[in-house]
N, C-alpha and C positions, 0 to 999 in steps of 0.2 A: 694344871691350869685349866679351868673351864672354859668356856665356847667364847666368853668375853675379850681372847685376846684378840678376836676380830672387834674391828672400829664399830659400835653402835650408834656414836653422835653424828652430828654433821660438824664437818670440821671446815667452815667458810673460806679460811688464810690459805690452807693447804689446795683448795678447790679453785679458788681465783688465781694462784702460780701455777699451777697445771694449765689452765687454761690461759694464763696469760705468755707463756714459756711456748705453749703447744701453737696459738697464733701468732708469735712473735718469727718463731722458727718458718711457719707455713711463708708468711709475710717477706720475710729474707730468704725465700726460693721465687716469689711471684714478683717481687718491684724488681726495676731492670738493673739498678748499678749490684746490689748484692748477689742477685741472680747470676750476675757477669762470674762473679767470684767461685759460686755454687757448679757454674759448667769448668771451669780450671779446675778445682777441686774432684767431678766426680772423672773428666778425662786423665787427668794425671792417677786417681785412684786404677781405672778401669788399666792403666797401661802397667802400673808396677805391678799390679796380681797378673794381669792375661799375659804378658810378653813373654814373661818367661815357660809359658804352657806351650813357645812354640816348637823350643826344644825338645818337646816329646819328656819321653825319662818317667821317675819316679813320680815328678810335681804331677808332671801331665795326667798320669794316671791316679794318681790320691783324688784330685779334685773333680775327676771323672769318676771315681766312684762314688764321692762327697754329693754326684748331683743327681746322680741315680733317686727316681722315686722312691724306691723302698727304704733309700735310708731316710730320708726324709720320714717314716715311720718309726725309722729304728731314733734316730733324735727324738722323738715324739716318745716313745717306751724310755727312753732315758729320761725325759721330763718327768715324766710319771714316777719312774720308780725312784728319783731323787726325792720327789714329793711325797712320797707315800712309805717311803722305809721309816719305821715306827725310830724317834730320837737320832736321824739323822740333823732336821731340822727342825720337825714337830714330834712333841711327845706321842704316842701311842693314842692317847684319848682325843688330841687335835684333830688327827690324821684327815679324819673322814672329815670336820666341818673345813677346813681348810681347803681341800678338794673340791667341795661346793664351791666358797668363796669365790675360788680361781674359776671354775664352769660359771661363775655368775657375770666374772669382771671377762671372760673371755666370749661371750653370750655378747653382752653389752655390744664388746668392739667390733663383732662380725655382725653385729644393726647396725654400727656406725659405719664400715665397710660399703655395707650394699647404701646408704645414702650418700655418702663421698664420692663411691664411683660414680654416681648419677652427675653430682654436681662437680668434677672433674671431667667428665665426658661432656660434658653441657659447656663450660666455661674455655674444653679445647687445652687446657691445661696436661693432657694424656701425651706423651710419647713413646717411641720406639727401643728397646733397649741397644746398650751399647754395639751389640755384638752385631746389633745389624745396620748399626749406625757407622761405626766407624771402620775406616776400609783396612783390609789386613788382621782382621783379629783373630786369633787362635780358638774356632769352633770347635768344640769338642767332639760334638755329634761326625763331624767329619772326621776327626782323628781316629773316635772306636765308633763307626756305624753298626759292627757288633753288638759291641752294647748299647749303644741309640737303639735297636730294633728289637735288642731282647729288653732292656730295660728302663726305655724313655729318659735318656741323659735331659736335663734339663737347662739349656746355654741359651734360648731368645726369649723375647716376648714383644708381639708386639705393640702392647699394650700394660707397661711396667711399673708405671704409678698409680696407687704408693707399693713397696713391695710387703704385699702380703703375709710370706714369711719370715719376716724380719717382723714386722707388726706381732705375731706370735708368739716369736721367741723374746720380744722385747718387753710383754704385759705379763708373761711367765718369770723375767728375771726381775723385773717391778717388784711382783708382787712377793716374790719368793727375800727380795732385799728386804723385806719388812721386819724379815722372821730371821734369817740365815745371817750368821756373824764368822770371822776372821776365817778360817782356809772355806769353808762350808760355801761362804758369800764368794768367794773367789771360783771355789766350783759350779755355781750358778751361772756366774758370766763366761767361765770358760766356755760351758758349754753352750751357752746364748753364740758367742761370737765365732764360735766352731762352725752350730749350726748358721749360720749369716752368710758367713764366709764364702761358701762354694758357690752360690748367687752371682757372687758378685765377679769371684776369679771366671764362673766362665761369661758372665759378661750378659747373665739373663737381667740383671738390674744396676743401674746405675746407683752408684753411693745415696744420693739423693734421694732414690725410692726408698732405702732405707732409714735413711738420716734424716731426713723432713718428712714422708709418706707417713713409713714406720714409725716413729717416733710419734706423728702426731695422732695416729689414731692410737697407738696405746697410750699416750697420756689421757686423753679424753677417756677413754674408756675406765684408766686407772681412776681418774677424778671420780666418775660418778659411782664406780664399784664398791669403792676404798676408801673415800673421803666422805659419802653419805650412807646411811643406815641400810641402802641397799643390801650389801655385800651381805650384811647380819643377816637381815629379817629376810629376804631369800635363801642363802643357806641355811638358815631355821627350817623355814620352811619345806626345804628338800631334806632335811635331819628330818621331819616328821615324816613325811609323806613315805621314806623311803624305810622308814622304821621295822614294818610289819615284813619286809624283807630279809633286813639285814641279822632281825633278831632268829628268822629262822634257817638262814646260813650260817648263825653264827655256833648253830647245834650241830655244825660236820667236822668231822675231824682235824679237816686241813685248811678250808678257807675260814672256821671259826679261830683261827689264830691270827689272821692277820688282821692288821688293827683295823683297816678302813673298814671291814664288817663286823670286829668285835666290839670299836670305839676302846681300844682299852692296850 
């Protein structure tokens, strides 16, 4: 399949539901009677993941290592190499425009990022996360200050809308639903919702940053990446420029086999 299975048109229907879905959702955290609804939802959320973290145990420690910075890399090397394993998802000659693609629609959202925060700081719209909100909550960083000090657990913020890594994880299993069909697609969100998860059990973001935050900047982002000629003619664009590279890695032994430098 040629470089065409990326969208080249602009596809208008699909661009005005993202954006009308991505303000609709925003709008139903900001007016106050659905708003009401949105704080029951994210405190009942925050209480059946964290509560039981204060039993110490197994949970305790999974989700303390789930919040460790470094794996928060190692999610991110699982992103990749689910993307990039030649016919997992995309054939071998896909590989590399696909890759773009995603660098294009993920480029997008972190501009849309740095202007949201402005106009969420601006508008006062910013809060606290749970963990330092609500009295009693099972800190992690106090549980393993060990590892708090060797490996920066990640359990507050004080400044948690929208969550950023949910935003990530949520424009990578977007875009990867395009392509990826029945166990494959399934492997996609697992590990979206994997990666989300430990956010939220230790209480560094409210549901909400993910679910309205997150949400709405990967749609927006998805809209213009994915739904306009963008996503093509910039990945074209990075298929040329990165050309004279790729063809002469692609004369080594071991990295000329992998499809993202061979195309094949």
């Amino acid at each position: 399949m040629s470089s065409t299975f990326i969208n080249r048109h602009w596809q208008p229907r699909a661009l005005l539901v993202c954006h009308v879905v991505a303000f609709a959702l925003l709008a139903s955290w900001l007016w106050q009677p659905t708003r009401e609804l949105w704080n029951v939802f994210d405190l009942w959320l925050f209480k059946l993941l964290n509560d039981p973290v204060h039993a110490g145990g197994l949970w305790a420690h999974v989700w303390a290592i789930g919040s460790m910075r470094p794996v928060d890399a190692g999610v991110g090397v699982v992103m990749l190499a689910v993307m990039l394993k030649a016919d997992l998802i995309f054939t071998g000659a896909q590989v590399r425009r696909a890759l773009f693609a995603f660098l294009v629609a993920l480029t997008v959202m972190l501009l849309m990022r740095v202007l949201f925060a402005d106009l969420v700081e601006y508008m006062g719209w910013q809060h606290a996360s749970p963990s330092l909100v609500v009295e009693g909550s099972a800190r992690l960083t106090e549980m393993f200050p060990a590892w708090e000090e060797r490996w920066d657990l990640k359990d507050s913020a004080s400044r948690s809308f929208p969550g950023d890594h949910a935003s990530v994880l949520l424009i990578w299993a977007y875009f990867m639903s395009f392509f990826a069909r029945g166990w494959r697609l399934l492997l996609v969100w697992a590990i979206t919702a994997i990666g989300i998860l430990p956010r939220l059990v230790a209480g560094a973001h409210w549901g909400a940053d993910a679910f309205v935050g997150g949400v709405f900047l990967s749609l927006l982002a998805l809209a213009w990446s994915c739904y306009t000629p963008l996503g093509y003619r910039a990945s074209e664009w990075l298929e040329k420029v990165t050309l004279p590279i790729t063809s002469r890695l692609a004369r080594l032994p071991l990295l000329g086999r992998l499809s993202i430098v061979s195309g094949r």
